[in-house]
C-alpha positions as CSV (number, residue, x, y, z in Angstrom):
1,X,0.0,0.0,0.0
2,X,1.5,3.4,-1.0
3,X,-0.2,7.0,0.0
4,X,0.9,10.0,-1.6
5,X,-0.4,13.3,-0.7
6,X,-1.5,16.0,-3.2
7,X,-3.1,18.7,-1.4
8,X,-4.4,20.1,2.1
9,X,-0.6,19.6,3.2
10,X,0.3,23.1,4.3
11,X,-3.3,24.4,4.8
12,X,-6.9,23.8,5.0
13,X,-8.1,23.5,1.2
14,X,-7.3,21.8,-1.8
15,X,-8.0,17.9,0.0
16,X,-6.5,15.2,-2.2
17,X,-4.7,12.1,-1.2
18,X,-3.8,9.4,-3.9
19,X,-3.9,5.4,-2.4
20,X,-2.4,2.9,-4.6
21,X,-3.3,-0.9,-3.2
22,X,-4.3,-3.9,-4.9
23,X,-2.9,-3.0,-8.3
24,X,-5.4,-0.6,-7.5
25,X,-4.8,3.9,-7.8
26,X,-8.2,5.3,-5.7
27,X,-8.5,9.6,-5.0
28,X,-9.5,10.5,-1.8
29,X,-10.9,13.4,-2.6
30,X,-10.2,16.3,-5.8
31,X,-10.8,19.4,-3.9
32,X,-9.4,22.9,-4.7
33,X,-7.3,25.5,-3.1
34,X,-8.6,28.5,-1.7
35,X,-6.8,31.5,-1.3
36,X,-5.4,34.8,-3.1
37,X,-6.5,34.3,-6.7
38,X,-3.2,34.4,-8.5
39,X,-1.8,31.6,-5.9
40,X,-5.1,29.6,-6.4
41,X,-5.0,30.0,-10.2
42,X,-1.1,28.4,-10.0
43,X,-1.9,25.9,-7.4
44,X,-5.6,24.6,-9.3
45,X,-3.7,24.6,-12.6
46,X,-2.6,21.8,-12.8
47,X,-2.0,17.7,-11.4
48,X,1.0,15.9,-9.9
49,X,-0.5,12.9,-11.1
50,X,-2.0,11.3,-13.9
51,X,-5.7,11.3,-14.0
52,X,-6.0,8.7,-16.7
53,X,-4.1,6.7,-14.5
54,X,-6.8,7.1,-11.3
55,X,-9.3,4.3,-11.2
56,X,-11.9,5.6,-8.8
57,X,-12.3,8.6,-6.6
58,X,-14.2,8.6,-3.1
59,X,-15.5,11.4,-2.6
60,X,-16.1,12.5,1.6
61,X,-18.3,15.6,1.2
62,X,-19.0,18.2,-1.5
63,X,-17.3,21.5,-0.1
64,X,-15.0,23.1,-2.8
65,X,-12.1,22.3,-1.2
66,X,-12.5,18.6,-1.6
67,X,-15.3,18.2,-5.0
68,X,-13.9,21.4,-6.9
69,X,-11.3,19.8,-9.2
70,X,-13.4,17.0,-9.9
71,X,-14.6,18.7,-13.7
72,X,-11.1,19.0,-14.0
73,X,-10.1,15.5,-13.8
74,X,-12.7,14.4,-15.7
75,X,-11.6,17.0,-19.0
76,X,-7.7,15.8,-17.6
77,X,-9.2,11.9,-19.2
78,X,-10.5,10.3,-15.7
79,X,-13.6,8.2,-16.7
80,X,-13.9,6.1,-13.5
81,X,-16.8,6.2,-11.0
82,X,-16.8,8.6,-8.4
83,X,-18.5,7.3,-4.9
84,X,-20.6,9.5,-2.4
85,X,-23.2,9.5,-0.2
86,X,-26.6,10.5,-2.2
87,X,-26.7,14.0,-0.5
88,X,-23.0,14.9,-1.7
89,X,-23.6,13.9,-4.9
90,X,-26.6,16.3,-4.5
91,X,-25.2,19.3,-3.3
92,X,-22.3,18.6,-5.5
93,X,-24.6,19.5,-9.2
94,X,-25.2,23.2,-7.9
95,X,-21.7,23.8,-6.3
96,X,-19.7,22.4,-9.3
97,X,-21.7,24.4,-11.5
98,X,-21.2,27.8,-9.4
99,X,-17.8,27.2,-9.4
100,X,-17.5,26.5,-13.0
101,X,-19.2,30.3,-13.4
102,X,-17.6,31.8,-10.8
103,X,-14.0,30.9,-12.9
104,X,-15.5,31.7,-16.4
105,X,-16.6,35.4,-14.7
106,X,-13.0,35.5,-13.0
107,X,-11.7,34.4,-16.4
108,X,-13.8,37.3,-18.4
109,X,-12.9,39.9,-15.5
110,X,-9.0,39.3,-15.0
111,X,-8.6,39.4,-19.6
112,X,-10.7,42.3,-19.9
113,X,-8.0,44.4,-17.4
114,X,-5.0,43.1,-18.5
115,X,-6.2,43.8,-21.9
116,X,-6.6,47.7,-20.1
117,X,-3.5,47.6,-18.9
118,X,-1.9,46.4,-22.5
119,X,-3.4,49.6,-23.4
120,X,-2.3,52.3,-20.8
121,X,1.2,50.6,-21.0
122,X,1.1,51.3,-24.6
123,X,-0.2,55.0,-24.0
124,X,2.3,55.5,-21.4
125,X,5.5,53.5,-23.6
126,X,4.1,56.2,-26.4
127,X,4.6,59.3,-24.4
128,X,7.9,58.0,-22.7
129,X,9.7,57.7,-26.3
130,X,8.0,61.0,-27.4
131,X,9.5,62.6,-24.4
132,X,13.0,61.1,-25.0
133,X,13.2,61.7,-28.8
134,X,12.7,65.3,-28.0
135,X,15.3,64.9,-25.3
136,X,18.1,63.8,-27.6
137,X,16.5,65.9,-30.8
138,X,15.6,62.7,-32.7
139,X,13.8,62.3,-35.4
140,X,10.3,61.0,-35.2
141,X,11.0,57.9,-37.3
142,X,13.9,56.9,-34.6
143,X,13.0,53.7,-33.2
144,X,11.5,53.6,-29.3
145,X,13.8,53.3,-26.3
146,X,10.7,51.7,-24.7
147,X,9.6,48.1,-25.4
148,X,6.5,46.7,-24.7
149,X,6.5,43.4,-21.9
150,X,5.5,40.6,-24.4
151,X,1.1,40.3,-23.7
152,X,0.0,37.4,-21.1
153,X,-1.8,34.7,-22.3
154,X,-5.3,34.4,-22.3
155,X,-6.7,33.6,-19.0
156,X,-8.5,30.3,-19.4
157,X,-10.9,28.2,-16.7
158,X,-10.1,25.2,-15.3
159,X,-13.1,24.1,-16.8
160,X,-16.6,24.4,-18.3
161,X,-20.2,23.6,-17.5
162,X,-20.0,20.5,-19.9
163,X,-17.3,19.0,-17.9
164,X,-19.6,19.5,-14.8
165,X,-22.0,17.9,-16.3
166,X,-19.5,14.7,-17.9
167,X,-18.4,14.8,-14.1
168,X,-21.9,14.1,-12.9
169,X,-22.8,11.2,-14.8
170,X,-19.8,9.3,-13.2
171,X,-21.3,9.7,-9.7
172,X,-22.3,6.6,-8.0
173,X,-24.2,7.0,-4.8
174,X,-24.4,5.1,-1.3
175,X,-25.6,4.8,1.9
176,X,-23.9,4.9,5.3
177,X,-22.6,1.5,6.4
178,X,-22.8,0.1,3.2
179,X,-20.0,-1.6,2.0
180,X,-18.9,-1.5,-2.0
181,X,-15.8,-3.0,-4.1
182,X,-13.7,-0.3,-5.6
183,X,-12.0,-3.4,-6.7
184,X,-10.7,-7.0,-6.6
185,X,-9.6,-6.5,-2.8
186,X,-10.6,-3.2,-2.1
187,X,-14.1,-2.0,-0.3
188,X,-15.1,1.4,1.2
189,X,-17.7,2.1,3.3
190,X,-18.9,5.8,4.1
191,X,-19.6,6.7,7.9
192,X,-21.6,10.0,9.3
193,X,-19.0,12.6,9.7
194,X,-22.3,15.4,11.1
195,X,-19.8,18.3,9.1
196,X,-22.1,19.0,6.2
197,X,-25.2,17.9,4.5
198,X,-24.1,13.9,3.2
199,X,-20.5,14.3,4.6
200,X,-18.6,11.0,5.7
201,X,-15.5,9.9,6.9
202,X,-14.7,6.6,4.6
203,X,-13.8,3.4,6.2
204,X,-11.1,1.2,3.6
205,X,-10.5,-2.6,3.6
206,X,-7.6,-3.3,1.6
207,X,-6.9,-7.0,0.6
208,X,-3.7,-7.8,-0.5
209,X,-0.8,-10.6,-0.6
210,X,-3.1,-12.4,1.8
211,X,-3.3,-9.6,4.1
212,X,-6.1,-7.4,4.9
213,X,-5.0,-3.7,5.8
214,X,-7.5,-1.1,7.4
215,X,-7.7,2.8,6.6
216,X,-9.8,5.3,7.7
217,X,-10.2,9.0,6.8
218,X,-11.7,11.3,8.4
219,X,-12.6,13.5,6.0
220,X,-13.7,16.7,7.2
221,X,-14.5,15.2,10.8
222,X,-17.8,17.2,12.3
223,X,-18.6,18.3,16.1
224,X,-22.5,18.0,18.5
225,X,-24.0,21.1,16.6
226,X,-28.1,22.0,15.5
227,X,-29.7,20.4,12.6
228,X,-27.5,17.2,11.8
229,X,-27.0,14.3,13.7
230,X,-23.5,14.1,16.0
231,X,-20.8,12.1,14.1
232,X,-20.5,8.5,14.2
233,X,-17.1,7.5,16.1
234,X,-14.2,6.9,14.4
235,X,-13.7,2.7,13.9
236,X,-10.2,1.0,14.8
237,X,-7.8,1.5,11.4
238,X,-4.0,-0.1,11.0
239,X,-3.6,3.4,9.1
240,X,-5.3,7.1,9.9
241,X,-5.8,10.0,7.6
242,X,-6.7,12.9,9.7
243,X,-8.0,16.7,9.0
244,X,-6.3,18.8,11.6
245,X,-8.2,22.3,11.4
246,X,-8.5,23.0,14.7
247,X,-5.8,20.9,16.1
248,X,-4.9,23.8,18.5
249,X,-7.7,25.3,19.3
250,X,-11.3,24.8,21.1
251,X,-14.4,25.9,20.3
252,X,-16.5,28.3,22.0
253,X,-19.8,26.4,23.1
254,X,-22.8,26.9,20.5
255,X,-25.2,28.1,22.8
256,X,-22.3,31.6,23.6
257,X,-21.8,31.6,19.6
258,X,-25.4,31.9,19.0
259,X,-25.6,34.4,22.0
260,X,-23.0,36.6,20.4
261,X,-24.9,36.2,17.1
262,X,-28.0,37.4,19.0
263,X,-26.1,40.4,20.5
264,X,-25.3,41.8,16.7
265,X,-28.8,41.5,15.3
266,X,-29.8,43.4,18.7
267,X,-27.2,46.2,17.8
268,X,-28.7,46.4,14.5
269,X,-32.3,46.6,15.7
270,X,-31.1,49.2,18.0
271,X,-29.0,51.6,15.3
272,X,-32.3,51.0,13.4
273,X,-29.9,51.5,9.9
274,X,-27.3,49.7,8.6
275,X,-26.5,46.3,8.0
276,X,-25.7,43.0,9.5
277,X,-23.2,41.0,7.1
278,X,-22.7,37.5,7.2
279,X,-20.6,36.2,4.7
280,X,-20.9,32.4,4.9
281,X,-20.2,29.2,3.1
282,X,-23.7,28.1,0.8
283,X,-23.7,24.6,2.1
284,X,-24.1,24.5,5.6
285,X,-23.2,27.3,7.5
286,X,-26.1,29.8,5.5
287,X,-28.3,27.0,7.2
288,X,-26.6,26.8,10.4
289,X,-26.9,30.6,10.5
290,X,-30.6,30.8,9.7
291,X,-31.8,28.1,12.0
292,X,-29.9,30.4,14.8
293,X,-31.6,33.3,13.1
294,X,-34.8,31.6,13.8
295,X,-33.9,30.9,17.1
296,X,-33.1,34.0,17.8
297,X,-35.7,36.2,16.3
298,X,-38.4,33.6,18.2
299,X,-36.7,34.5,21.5
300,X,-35.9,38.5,21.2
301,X,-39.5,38.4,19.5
302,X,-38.0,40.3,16.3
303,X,-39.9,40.9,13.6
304,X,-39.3,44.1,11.6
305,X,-35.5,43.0,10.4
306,X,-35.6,41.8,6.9
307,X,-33.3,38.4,6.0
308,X,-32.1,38.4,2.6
309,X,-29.6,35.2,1.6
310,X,-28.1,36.7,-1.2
311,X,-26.6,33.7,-3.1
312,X,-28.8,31.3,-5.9
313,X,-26.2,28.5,-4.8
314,X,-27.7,28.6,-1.1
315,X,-30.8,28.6,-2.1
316,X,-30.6,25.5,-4.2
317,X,-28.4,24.0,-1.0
318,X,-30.9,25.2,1.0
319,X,-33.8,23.3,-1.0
320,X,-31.6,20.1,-0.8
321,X,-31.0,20.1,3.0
322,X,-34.9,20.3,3.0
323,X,-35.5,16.4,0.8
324,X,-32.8,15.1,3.5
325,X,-34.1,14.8,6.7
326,X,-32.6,11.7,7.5
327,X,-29.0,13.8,8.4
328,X,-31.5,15.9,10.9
329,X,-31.3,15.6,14.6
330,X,-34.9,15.8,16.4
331,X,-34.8,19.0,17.3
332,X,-34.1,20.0,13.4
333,X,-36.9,18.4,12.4
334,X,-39.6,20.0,14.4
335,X,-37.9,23.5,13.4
336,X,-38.4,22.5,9.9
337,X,-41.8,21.0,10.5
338,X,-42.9,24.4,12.4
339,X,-40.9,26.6,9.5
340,X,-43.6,24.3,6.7
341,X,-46.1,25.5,8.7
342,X,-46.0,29.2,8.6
343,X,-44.8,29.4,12.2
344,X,-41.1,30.5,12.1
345,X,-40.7,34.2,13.7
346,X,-38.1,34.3,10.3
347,X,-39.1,35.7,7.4
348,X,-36.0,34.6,4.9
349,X,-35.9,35.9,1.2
350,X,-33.6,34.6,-1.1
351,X,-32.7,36.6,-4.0
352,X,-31.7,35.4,-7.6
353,X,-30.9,38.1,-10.4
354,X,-27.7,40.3,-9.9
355,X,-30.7,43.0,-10.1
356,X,-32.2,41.8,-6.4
357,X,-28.5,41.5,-5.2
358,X,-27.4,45.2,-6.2
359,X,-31.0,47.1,-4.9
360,X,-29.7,45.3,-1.7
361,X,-26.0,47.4,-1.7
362,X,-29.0,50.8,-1.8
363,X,-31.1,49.2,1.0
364,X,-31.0,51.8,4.4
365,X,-31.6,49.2,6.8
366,X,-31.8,47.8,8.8
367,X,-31.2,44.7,7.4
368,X,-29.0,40.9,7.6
369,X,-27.6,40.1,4.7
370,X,-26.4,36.1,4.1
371,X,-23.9,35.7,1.4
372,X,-20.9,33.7,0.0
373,X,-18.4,33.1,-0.3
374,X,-17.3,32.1,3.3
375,X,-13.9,33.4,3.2
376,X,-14.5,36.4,1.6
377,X,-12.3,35.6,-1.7
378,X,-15.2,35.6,-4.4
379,X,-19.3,35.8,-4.5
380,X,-21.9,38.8,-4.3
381,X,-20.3,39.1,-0.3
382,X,-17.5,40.9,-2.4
383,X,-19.6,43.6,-3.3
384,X,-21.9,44.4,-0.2
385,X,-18.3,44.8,1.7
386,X,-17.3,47.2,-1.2
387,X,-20.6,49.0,-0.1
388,X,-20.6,48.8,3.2
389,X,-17.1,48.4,5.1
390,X,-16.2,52.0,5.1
391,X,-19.4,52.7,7.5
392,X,-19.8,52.5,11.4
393,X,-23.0,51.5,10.6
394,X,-21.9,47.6,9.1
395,X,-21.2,44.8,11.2
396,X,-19.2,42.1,9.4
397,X,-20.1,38.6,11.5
398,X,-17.5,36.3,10.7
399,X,-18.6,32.5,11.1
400,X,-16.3,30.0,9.7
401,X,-12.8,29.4,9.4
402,X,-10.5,32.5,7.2
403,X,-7.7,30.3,5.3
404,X,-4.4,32.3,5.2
405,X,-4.6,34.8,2.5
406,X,-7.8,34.9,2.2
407,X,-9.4,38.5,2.8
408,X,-11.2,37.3,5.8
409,X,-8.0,36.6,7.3
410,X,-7.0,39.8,6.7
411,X,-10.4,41.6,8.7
412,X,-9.6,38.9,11.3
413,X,-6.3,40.0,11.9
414,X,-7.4,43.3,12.3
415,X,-6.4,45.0,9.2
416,X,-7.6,48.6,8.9
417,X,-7.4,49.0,4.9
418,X,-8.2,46.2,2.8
419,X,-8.4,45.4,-1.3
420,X,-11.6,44.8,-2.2
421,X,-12.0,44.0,-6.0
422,X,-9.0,46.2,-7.3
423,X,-9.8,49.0,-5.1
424,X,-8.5,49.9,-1.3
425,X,-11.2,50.2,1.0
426,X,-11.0,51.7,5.0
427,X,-12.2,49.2,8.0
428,X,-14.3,50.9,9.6
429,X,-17.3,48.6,9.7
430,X,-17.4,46.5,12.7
431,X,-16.3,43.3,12.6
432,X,-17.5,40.0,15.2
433,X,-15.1,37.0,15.0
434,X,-18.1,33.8,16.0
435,X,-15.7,30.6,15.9
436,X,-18.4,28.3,17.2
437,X,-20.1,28.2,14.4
438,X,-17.5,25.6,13.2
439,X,-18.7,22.4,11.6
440,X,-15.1,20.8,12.3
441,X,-14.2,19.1,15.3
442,X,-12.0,21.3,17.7
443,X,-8.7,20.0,19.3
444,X,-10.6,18.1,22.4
445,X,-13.4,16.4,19.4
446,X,-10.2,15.4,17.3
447,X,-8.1,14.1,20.5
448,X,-11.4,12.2,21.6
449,X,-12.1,10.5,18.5
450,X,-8.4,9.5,17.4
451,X,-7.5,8.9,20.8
452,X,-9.1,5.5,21.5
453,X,-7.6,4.0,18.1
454,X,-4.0,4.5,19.3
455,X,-3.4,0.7,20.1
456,X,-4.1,-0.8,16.3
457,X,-2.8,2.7,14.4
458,X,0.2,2.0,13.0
459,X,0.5,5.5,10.9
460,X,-1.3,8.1,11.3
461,X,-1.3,11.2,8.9
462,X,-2.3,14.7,10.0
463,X,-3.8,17.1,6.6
464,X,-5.9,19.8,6.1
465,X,-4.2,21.9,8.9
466,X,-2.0,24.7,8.6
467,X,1.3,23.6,10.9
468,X,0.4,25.8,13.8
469,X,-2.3,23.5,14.3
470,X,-1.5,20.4,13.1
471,X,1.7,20.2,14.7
472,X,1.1,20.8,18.1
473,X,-1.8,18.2,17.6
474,X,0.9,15.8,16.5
475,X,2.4,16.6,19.7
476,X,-0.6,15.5,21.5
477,X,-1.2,12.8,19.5
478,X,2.2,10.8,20.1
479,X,1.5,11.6,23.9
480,X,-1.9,9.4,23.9
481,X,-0.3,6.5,22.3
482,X,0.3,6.8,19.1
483,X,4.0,5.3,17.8
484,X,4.2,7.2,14.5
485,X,1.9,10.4,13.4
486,X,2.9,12.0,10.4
487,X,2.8,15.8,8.6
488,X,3.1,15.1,5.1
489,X,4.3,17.9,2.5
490,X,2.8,17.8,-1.0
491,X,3.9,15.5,-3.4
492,X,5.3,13.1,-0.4
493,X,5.6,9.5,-0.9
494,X,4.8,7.0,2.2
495,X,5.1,3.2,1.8
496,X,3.0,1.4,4.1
């Protein structure tokens, strides 16, 4: 058995993990990396492997981060199945599509300037040699002093809609618990992670040489939180593959999250102008954060705040979650059940032309707006900042994880000017960091569900952390028990 590690190795996107067993090459995962555009664009561009050499991918959960180079594969030559949970392979349509826009619109936006800038440099190169001719009394025919840089190429997506939609027909769905051949030797199984909507962690039974080796990944490994059900525990593996995101760090509890949450839509109602911005991930946390809205709203007995979720992506997510109610806990349910009914204090609109989204940006307040993306590094959220940031009268609620370069980092951190799409903007909105509105497990979830698999673990790997979190959960890790854990760089080669 050989693993070899293609993503998620020095930060918390861009999952993908190549296993080669049986005579067998499997993908865990195809996700992309998130962060400044021109790093992302490098990173995404291209494979260390293969793809026509890739036999099946297994796919944990449909976030970006771990679906979103899937299309690419597939136009790369990959043709074999690709295995999910029914509700991943649901959300996955919508997201894969979004994303397939969002890079044709990034594509269309980053040519048309650099074809601008061709043309100022030109303007400028022109004026330059006019100014040295007459500074050396040349003649006019004298060739320039100045030469143009050589044009950029085009700027091309990764991929199209049509290779969404190839990418698609290879999905091949499952339930939890239910065991399938990959092939001769190999079988999966998907688990309840409680992350997202469908997610897993995958359970691996690899046959070989007459001996049976056991891998488990965790995928993006969930926490106790509203609507889904609490993960299933982690089962006993020879070799690990863990997500590290918070390996350093604990969560507030939900209940002071959604108190905090409650204290900025009461500042709003108060200032009685302005806006509540909540930039937030379409799949998941824009549900999270309404069924706290709900919550809220019913207990404060708001009514006069409008909700707008400004993204057509949530909405379709949001439509999905609602034909799945067998991820739901109890108390989800109900809420839905009493939400059908026309007895939610909420009153959620969802927009859909870039029309609805920009009459919002004019909107006095007050008013919550929901949008993506989550880390602030595409979407209609990009715009509604560019409006509002520079006023007292904004709060900015940030309530999910900001990867390193990724402008919500950079508000995090405290920043007091900001680029927001080509332009510098002043920080003078206010901005609410609300960690517990994680999905992931924090450092005491991932130390008590790898923790009682020390005695069997042979290997375990630590991904999808950045190393000031990953490492000092390493640390912990080998103090529990564990004889070897891991930090893989990309491209690294393990033998097993």
């Amino acid at each position: 058995m050989e693993l070899e590690f293609h993503g998620a190795t020095d930060g918390t996107t861009g999952s993908c993990h190549l296993l080669r067993a049986a005579g067998k090459t499997v993908l865990l995962e195809c996700g992309m990396f998130q962060g400044r555009r021109d790093e992302s664009r490098r990173r995404n561009a291209e494979f260390r492997f293969d793809p026509r050499q890739i036999d099946a991918v297994v796919l944990s959960h449909a976030h970006i981060d771990h679906s979103g180079k899937l299309p690419m594969l597939v136009r790369r030559g990959f043709d074999g199945a690709i295995h999910a949970t029914d509700a991943t392979s649901a959300l996955c349509e919508p997201m894969l599509l979004d994303s397939a826009h969002i890079q044709l619109k990034d594509a269309e936006y980053l040519n048309k300037r650099r074809m601008l800038e061709r043309v100022r440099g030109k303007r400028v190169e022109r004026r330059r040699s006019k100014r040295e001719r007459a500074r050396r009394h040349e003649d006019d025919d004298a060739p320039s002093l100045y030469v143009s840089n050589p044009p950029r190429s085009e700027v091309l997506p990764l991929y199209l809609e049509e290779d969404v939609r190839d990418t698609l027909e290879l999905f091949v769905d499952h339930r939890w618990g239910e065991w399938f051949s990959i092939a001769p030797g190999v079988r999966v199984r998907f688990h309840d992670a409680g992350h997202i909507l469908g997610a897993s962690w995958v359970e691996c039974e690899v046959r070989e040489r007459g001996k049976t080796t056991r891998l488990c990944f965790t995928g993006d490994y969930g926490r106790p939180q509203p609507i889904l059900r609490d993960p299933t525990p982690l089962a006993p593996a020879d070799v690990l593959i863990s997500e590290s995101t918070y390996g350093d760090r604990c969560h507030p509890p939900v209940d002071d999250t959604e108190e905090q949450l409650g204290a900025a839509v009461e500042r709003l109602h108060k200032r009685r102008r302005g806006k509540l911005l909540i930039p937030a991930f379409a799949v998941g946390r824009t549900q999270h954060i309404l069924y706290a809205l709900d919550k809220i709203f019913e207990r404060k007995r708001i009514a006069d705040i409008p909700v707008v979720v400004d993204s057509p992506l949530a909405k379709r997510a949001t439509e999905i979650v609602h034909r799945h109610p067998e991820c739901y806990d109890e108390e989800a349910i109900e809420r839905l059940a009493r939400s059908e009914r026309g007895e939610s204090a909420l009153r959620v609109r969802f927009t859909e032309s870039v029309e609805d989204s920009k009459l919002l940006n004019r909107a006095p307040g007050p008013i919550v707006i929901v949008s993506a993306s989550g880390m602030l590094e595409s979407g209609r959220i990009l715009h509604h900042l560019a409006w509002g940031i520079g006023s007292a009268d904004t709060e900015i609620a940030i309530v999910g994880y900001q990867a390193q370069g990724t402008l919500g980092r950079r508000l995090v951190d405290g920043e007091p000017e900001v680029n927001i799409l080509g332009f510098r903007h002043a920080v003078r909105a206010r901005v609410t960091v609300m960690n517990g509105f994680s999905a992931h497990a924090d450092r005491d979830g991932l130390l008590g569900a790898l923790s009682p698999l020390a005695a069997q673990c042979k290997a375990l790997f630590l991904v999808h952390g950045e190393d000031d979190q990953r490492l000092p959960l390493a640390r912990s890790l080998r103090e529990r028990g564990f004889g070897r854990v891991e930090c893989p760089r990309n491209s690294a080669l393990w033998k097993l």
